[in-house]
N, CA, C and O atoms as CSV, one atom per row, in Angstrom:
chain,resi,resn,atom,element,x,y,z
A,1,UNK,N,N,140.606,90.609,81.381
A,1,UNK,CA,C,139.411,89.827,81.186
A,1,UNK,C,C,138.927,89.290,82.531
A,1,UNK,O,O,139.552,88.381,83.076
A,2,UNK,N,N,138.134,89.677,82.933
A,2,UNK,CA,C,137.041,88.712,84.282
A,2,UNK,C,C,136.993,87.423,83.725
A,2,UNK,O,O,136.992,87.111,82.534
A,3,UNK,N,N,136.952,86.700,84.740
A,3,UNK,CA,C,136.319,85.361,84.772
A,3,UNK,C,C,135.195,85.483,85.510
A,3,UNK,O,O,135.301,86.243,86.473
A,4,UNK,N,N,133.506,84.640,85.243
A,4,UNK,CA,C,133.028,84.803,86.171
A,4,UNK,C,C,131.938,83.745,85.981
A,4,UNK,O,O,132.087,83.237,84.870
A,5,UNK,N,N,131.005,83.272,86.574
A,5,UNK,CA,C,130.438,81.876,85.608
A,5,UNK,C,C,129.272,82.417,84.868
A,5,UNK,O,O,129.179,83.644,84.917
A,6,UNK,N,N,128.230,81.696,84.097
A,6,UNK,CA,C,127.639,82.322,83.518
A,6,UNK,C,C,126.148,81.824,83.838
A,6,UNK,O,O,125.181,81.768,83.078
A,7,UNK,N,N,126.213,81.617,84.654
A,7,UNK,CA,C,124.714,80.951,85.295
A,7,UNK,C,C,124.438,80.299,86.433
A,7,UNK,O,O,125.045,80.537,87.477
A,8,UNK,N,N,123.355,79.285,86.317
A,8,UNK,CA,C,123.061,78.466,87.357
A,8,UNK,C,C,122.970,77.042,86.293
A,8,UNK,O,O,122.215,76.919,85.328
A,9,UNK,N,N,123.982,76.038,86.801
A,9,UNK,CA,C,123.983,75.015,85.517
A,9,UNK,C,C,122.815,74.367,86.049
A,9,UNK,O,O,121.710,74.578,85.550
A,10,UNK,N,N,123.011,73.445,87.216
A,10,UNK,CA,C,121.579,72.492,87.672
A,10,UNK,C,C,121.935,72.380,89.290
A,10,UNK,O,O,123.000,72.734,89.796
A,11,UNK,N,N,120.845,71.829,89.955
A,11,UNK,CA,C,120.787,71.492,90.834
A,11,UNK,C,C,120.305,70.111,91.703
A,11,UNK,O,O,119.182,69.608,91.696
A,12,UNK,N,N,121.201,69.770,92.263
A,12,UNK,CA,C,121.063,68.141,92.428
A,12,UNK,C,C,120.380,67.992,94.124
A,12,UNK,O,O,121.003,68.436,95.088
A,13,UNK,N,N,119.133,67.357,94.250
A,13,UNK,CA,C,118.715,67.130,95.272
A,13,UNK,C,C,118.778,65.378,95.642
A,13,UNK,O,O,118.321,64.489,94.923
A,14,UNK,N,N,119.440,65.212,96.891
A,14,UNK,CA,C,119.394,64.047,97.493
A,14,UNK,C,C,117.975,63.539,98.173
A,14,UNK,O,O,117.541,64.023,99.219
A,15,UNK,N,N,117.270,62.421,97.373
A,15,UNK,CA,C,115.966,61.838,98.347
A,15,UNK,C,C,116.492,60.601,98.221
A,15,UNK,O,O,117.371,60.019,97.585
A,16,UNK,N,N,115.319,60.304,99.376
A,16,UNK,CA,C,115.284,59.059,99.758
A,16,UNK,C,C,114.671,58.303,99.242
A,16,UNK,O,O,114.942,57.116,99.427
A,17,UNK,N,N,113.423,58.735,98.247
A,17,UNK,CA,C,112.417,57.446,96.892
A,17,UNK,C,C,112.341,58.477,95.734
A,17,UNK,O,O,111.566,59.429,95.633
A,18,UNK,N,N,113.272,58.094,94.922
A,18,UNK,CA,C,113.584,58.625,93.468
A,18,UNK,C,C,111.634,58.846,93.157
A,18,UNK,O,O,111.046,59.902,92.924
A,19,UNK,N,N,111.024,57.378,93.277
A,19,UNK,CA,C,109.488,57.207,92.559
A,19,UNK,C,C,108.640,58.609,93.291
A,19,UNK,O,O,107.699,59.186,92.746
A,20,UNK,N,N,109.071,58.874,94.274
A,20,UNK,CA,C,107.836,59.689,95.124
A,20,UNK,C,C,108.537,60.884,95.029
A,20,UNK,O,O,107.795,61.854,95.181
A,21,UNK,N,N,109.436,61.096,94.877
A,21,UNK,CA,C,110.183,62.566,94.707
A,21,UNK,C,C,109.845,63.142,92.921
A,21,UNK,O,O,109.582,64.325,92.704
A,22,UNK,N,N,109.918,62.014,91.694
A,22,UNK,CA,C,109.846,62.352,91.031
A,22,UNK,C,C,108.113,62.581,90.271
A,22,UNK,O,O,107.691,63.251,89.328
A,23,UNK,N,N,107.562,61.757,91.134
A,23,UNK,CA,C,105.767,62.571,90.920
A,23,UNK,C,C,105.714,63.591,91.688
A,23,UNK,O,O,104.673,64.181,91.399
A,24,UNK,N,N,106.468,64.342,92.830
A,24,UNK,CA,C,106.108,65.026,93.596
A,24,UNK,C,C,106.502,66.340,92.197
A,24,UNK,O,O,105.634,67.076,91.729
A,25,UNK,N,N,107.771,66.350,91.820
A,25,UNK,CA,C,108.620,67.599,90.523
A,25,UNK,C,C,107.690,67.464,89.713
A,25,UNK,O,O,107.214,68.496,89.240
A,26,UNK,N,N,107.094,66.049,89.265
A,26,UNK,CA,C,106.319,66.575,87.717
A,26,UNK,C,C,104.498,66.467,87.879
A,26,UNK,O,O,103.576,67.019,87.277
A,27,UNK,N,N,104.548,65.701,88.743
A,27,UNK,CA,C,102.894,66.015,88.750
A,27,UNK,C,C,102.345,67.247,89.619
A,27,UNK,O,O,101.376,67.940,89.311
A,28,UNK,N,N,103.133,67.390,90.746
A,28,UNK,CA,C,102.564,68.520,91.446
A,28,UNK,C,C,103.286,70.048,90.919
A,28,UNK,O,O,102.737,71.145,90.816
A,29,UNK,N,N,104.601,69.690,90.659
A,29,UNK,CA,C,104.587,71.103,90.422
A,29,UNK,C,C,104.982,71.602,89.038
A,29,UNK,O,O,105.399,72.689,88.638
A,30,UNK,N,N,104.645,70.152,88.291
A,30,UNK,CA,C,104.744,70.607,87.033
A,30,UNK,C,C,105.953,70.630,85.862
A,30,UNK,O,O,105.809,70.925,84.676
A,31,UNK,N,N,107.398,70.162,86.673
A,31,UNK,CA,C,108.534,69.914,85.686
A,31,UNK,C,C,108.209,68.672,85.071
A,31,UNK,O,O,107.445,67.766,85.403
A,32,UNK,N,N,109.133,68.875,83.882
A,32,UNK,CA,C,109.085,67.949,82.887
A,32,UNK,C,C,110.057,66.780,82.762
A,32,UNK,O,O,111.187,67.042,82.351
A,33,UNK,N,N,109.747,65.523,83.069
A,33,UNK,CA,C,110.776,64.585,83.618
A,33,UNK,C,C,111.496,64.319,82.032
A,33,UNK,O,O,110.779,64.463,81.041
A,34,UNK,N,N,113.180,63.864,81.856
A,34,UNK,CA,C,113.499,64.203,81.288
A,34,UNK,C,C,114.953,62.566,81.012
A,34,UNK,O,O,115.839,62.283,80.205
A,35,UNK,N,N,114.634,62.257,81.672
A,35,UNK,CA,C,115.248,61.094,81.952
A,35,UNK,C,C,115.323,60.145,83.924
A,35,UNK,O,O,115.398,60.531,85.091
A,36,UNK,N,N,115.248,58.903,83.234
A,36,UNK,CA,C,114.818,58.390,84.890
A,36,UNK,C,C,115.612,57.134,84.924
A,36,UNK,O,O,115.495,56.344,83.987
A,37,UNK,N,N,116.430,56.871,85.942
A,37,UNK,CA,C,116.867,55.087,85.983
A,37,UNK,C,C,116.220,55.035,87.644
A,37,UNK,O,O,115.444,55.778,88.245
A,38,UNK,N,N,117.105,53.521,88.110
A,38,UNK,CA,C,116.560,53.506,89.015
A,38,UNK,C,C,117.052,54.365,90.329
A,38,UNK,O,O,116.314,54.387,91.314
A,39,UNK,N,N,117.869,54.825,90.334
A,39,UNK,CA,C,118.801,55.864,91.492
A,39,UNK,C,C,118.544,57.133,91.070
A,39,UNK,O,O,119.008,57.876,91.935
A,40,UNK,N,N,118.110,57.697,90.302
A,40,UNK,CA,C,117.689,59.140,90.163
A,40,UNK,C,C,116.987,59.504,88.832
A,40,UNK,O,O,116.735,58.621,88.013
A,41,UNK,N,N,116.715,60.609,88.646
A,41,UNK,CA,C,116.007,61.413,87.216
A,41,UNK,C,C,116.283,62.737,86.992
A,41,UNK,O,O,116.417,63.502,87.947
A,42,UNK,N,N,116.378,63.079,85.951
A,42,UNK,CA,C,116.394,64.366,85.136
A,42,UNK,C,C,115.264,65.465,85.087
A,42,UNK,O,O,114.422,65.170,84.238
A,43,UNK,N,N,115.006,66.612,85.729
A,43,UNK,CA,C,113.925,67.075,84.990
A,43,UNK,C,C,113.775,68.608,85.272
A,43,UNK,O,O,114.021,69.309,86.253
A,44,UNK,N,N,113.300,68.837,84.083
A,44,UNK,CA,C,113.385,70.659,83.622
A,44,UNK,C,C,112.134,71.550,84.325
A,44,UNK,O,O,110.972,71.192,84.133
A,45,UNK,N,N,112.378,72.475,84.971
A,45,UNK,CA,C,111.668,73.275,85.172
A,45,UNK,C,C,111.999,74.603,84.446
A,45,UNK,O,O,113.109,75.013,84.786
A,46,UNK,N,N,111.458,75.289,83.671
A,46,UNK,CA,C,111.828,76.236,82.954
A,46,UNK,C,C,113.055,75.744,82.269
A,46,UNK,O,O,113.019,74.639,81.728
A,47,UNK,N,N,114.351,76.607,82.239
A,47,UNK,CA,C,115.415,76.688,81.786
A,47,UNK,C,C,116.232,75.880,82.647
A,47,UNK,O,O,117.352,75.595,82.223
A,48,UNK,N,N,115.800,75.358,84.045
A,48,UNK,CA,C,116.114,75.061,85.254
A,48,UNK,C,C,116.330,73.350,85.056
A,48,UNK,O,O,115.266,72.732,85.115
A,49,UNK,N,N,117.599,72.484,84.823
A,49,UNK,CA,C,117.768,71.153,85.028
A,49,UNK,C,C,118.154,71.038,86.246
A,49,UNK,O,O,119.200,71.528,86.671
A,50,UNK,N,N,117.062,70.151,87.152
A,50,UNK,CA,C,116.884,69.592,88.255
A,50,UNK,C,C,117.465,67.980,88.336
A,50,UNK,O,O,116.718,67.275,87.657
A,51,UNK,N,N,118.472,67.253,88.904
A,51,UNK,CA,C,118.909,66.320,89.139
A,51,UNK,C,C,117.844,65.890,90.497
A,51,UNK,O,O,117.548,66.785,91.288
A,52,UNK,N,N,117.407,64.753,90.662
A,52,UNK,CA,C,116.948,64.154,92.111
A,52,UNK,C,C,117.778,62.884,92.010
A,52,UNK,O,O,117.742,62.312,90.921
A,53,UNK,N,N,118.514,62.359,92.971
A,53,UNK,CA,C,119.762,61.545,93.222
A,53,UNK,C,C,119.671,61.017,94.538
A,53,UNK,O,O,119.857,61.621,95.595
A,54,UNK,N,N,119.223,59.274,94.281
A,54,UNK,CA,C,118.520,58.324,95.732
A,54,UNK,C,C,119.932,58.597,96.473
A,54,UNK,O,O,121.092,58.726,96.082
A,55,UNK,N,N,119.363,58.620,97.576
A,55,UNK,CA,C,120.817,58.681,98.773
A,55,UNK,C,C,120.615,57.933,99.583
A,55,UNK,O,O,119.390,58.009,99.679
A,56,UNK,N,N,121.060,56.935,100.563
A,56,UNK,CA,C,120.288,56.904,101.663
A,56,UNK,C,C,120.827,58.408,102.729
A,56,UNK,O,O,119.771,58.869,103.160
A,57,UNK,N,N,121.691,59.033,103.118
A,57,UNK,CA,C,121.715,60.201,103.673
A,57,UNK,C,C,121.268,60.771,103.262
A,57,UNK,O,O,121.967,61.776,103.135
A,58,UNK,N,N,119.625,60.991,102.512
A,58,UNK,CA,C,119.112,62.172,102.329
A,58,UNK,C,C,118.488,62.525,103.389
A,58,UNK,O,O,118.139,61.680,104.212
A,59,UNK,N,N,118.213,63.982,103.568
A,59,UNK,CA,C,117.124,64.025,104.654
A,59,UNK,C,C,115.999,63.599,104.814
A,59,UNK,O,O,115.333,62.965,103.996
A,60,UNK,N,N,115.604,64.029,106.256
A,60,UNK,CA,C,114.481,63.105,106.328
A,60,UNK,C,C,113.461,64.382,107.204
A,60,UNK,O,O,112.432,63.992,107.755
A,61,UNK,N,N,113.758,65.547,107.254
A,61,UNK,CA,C,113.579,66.694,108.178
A,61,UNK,C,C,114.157,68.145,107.575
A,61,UNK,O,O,115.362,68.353,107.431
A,62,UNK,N,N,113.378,68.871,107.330
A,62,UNK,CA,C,114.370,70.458,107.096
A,62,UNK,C,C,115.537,71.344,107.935
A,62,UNK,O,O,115.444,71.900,109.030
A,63,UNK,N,N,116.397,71.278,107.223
A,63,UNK,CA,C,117.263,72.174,107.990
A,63,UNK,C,C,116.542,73.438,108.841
A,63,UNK,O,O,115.562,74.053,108.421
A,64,UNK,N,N,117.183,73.688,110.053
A,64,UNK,CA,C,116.321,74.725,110.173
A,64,UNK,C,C,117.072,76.038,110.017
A,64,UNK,O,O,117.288,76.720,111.019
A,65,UNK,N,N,117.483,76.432,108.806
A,65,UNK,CA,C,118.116,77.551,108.253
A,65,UNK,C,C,117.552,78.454,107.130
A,65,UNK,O,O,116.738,77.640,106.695
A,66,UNK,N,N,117.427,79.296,106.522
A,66,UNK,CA,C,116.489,80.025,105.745
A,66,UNK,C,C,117.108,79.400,104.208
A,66,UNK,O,O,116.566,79.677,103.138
A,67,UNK,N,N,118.000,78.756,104.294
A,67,UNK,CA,C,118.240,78.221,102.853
A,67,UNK,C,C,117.303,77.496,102.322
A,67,UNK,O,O,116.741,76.518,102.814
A,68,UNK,N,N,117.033,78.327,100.619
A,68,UNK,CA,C,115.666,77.294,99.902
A,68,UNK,C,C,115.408,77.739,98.565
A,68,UNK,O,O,115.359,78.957,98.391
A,69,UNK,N,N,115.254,77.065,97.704
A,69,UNK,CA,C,114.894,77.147,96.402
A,69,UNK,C,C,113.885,77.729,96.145
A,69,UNK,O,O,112.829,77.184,96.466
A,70,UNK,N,N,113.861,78.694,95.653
A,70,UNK,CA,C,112.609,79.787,94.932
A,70,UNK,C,C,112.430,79.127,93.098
A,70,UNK,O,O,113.485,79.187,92.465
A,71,UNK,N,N,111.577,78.727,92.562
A,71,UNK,CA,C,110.931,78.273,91.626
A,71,UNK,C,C,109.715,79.435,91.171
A,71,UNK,O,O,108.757,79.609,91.923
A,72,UNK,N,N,109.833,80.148,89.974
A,72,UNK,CA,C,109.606,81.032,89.132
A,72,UNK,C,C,108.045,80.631,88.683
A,72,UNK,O,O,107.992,79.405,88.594
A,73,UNK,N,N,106.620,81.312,88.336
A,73,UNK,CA,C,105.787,80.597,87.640
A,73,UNK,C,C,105.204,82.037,87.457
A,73,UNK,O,O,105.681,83.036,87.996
A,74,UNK,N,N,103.705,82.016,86.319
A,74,UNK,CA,C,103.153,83.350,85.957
A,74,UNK,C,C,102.462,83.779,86.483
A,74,UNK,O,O,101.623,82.912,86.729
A,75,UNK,N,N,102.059,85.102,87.095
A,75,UNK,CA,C,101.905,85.732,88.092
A,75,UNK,C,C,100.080,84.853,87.893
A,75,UNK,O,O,99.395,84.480,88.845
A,76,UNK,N,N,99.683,84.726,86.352
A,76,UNK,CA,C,98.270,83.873,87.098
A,76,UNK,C,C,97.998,82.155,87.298
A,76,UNK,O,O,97.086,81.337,87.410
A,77,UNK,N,N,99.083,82.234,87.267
A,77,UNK,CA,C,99.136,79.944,87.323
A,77,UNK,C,C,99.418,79.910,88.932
A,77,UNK,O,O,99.630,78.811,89.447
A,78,UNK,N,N,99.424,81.110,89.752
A,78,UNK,CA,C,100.212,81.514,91.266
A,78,UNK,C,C,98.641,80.805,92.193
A,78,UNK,O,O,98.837,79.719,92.738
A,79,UNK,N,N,97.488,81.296,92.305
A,79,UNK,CA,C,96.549,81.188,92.839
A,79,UNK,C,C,96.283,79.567,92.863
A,79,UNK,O,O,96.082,78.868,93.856
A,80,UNK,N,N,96.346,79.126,91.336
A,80,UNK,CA,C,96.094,77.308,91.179
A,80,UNK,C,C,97.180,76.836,92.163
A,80,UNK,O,O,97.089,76.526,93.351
A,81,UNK,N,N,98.221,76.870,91.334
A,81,UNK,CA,C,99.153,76.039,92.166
A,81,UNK,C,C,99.350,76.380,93.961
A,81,UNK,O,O,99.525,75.535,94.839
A,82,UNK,N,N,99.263,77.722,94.109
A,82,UNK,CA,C,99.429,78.155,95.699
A,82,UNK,C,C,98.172,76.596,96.389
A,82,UNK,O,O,98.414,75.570,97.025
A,83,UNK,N,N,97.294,77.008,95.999
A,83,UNK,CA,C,95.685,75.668,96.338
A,83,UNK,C,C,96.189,74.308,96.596
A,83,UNK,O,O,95.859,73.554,97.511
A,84,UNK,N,N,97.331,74.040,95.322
A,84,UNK,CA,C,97.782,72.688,95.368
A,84,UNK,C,C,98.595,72.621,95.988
A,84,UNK,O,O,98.913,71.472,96.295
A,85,UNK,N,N,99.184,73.423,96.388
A,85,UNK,CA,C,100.179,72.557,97.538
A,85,UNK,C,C,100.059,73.063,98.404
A,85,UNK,O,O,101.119,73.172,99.019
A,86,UNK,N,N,98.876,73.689,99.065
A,86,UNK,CA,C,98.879,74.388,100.661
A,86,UNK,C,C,97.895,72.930,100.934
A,86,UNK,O,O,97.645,72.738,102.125
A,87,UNK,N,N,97.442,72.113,100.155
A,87,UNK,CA,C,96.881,70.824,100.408
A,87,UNK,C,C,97.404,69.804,100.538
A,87,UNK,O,O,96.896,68.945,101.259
A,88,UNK,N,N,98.749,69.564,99.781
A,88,UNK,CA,C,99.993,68.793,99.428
A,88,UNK,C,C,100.938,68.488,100.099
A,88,UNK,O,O,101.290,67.328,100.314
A,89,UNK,N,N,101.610,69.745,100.626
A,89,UNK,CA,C,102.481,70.153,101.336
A,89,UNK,C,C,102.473,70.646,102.782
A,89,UNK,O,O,101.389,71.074,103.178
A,90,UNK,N,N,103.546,70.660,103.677
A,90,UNK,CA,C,103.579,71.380,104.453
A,90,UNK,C,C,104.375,72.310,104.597
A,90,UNK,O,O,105.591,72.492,104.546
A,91,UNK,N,N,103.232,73.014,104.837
A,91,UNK,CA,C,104.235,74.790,104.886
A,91,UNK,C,C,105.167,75.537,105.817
A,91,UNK,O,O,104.767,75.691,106.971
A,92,UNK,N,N,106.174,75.951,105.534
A,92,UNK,CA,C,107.221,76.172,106.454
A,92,UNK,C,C,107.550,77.692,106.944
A,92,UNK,O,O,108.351,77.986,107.831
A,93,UNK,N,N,106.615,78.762,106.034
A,93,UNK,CA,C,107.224,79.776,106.459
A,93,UNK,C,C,105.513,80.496,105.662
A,93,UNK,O,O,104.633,79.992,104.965
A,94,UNK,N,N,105.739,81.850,106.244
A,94,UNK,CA,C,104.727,82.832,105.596
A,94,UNK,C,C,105.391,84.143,104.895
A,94,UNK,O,O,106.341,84.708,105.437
A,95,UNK,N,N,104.858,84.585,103.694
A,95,UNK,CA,C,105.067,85.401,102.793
A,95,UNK,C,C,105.421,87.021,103.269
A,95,UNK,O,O,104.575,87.910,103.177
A,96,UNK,N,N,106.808,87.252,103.791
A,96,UNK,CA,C,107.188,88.258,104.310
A,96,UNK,C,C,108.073,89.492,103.275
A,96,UNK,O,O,108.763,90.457,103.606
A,97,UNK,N,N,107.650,88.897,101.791
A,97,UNK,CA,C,108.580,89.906,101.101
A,97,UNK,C,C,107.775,90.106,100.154
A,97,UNK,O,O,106.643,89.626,100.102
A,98,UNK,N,N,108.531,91.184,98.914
A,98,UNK,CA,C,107.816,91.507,97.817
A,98,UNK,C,C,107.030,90.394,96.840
A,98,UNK,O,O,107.804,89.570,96.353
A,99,UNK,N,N,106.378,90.320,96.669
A,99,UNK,CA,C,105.806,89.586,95.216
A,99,UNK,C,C,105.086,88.171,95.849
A,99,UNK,O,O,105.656,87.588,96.771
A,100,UNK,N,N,103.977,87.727,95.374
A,100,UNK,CA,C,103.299,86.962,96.059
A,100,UNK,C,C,104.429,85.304,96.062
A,100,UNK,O,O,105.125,84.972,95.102
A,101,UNK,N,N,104.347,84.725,97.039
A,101,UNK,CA,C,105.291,83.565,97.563
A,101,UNK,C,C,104.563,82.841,98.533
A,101,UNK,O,O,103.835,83.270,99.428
A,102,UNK,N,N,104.953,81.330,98.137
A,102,UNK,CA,C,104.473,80.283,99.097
A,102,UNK,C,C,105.236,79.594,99.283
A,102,UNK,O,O,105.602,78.822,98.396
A,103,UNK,N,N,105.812,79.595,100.580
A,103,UNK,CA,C,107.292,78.366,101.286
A,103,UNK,C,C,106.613,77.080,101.637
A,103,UNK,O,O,105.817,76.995,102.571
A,104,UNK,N,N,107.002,75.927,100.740
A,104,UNK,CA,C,106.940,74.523,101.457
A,104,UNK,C,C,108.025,73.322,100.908
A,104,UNK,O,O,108.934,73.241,100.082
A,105,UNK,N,N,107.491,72.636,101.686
A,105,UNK,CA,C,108.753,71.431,102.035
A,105,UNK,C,C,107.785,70.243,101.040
A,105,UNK,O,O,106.595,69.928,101.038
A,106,UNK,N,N,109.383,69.671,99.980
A,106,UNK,CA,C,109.018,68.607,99.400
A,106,UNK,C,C,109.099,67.324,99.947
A,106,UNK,O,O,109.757,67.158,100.974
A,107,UNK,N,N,108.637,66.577,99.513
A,107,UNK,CA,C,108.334,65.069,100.346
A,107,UNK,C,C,110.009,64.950,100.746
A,107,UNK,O,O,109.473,65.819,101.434
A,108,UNK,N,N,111.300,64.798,100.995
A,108,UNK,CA,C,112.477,65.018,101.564
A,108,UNK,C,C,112.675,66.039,102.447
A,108,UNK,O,O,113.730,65.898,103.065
A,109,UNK,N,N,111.846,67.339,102.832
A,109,UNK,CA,C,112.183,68.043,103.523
A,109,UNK,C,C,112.672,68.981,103.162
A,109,UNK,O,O,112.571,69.894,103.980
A,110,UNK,N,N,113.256,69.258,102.163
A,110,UNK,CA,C,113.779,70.229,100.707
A,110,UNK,C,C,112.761,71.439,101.113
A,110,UNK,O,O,111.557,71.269,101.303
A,111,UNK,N,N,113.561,72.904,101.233
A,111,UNK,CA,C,113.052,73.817,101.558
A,111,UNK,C,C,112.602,74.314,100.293
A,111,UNK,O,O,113.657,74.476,99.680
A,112,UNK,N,N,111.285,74.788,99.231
A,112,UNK,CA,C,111.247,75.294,98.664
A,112,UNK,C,C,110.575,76.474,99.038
A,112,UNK,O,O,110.374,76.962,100.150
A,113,UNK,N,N,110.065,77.080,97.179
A,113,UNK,CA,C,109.078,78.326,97.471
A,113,UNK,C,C,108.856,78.745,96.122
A,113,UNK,O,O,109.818,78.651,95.360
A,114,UNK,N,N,107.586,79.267,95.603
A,114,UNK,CA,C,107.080,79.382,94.744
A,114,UNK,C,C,107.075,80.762,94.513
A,114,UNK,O,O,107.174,81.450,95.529
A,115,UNK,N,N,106.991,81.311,93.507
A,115,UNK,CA,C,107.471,83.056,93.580
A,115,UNK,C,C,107.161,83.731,92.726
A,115,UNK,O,O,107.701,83.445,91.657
A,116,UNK,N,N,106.352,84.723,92.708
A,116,UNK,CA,C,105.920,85.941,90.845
A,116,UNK,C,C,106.971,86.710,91.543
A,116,UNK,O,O,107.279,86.698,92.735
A,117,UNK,N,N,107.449,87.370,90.571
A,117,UNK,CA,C,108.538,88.443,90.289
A,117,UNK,C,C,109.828,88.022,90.212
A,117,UNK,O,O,110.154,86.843,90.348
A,118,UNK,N,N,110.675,89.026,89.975
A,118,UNK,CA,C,112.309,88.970,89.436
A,118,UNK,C,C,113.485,89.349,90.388
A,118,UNK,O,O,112.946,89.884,91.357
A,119,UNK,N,N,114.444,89.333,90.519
A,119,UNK,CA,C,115.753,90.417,90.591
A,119,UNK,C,C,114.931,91.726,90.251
A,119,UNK,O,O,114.331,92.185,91.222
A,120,UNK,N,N,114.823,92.247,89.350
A,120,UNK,CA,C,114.640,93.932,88.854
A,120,UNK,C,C,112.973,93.911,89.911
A,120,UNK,O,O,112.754,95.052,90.319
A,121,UNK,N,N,112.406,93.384,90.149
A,121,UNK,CA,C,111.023,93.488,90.594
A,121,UNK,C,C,110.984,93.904,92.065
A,121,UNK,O,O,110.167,94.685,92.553
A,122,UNK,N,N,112.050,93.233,92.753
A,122,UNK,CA,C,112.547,92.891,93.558
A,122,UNK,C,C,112.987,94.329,94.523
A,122,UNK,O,O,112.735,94.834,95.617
A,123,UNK,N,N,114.056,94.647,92.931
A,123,UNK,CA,C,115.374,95.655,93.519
A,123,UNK,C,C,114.306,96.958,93.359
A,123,UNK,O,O,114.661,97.868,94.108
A,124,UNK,N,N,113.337,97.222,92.738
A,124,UNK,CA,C,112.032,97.813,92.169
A,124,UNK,C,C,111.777,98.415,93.534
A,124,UNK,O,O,112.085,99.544,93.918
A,125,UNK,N,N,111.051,97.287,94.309
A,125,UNK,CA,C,110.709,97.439,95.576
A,125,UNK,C,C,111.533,97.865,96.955
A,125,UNK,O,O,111.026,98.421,97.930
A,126,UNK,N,N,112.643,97.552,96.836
A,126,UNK,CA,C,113.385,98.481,97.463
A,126,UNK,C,C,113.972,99.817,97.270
A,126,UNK,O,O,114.791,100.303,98.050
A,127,UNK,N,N,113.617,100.284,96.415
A,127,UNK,CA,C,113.569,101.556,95.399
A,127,UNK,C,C,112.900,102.501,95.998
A,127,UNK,O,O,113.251,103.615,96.386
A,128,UNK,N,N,111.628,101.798,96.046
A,128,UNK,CA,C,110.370,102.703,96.578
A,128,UNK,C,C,109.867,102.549,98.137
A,128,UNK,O,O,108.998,103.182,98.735
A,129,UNK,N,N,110.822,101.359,98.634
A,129,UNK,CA,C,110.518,100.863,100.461
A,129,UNK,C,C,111.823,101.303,100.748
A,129,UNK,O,O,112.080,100.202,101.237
A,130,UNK,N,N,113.140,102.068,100.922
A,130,UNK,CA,C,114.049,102.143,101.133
A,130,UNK,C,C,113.843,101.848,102.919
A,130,UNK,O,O,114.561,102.748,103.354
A,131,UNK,N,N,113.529,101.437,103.617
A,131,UNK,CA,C,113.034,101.607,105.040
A,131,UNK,C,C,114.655,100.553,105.515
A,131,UNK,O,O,115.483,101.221,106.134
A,132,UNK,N,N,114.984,99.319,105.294
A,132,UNK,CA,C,115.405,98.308,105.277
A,132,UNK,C,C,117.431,98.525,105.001
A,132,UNK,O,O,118.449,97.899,105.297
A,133,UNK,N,N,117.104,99.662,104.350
A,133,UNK,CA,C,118.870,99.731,104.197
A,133,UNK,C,C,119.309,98.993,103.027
A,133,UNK,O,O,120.522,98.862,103.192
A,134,UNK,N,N,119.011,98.493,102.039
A,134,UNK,CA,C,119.050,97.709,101.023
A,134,UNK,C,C,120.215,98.763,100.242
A,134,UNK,O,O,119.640,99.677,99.650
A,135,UNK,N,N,121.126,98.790,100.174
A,135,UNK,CA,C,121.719,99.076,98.982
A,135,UNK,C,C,122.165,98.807,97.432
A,135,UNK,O,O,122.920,97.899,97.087
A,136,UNK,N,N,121.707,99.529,96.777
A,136,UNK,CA,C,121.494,98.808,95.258
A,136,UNK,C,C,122.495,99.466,94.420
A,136,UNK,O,O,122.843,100.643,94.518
A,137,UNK,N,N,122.991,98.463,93.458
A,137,UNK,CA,C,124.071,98.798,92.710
A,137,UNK,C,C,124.031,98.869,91.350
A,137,UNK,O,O,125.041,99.178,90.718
């Protein structure tokens, strides 16, 4: 029998103002807050439970490493929201791969990115771009 886990349970981000981090998740990009005290809140994006958890060591600046949360939406809600936060946000990177994507930083510095397509969409495209060396399994 394998052991192996069976998902992605949640993900816990450290800020520095629970209040401004948690309008930033549900008003701008739309998760659904889900519980709130005063040191942190709960809230769902898709299937996706998001923890935000006051720190004072949260950042205050982005790592400068390519690590960053990709957040899923429908290939036509992509154009609205891309609008809202290229106004919102500041942007950290430009769209160098398959499927339309927009990299920016949440009020903490939190590397995100907004994204149409999948894994299979993905592996799709290296299918038909083999240029890159991608080996698929």
């Amino acid at each position: 029998m394998t052991i192996a886990i069976t998902g992605l349970n949640h993900i816990t981000l450290a800020v520095g103002d629970v209040q401004r981090s948690v309008a930033f998740y549900r008003d701008v990009l739309g998760c659904t807050l889900r519980a709130a005290w005063p040191e942190g809140a709960y809230l769902e994006a898709g299937a996706l439970w998001l923890c935000l958890s006051q720190d004072i060591q949260a950042r205050t600046a982005p790592h400068p490493d390519y690590t960053h949360i990709a957040f899923s939406l429908a290939p036509a809600d992509f154009p609205a929201l891309k609008a809202r936060l290229e106004t919102t946000c500041i942007l950290w990177r430009s769209n160098q791969s398959e499927g339309d994507s927009l990299y920016f930083l949440d009020p903490d510095g939190h590397k995100l990115e907004i994204h149409v397509g999948s894994l299979e969409s993905r592996l799709d495209h290296y299918r038909a771009n083999p240029g890159k060396g991608v080996q698929i399994f």
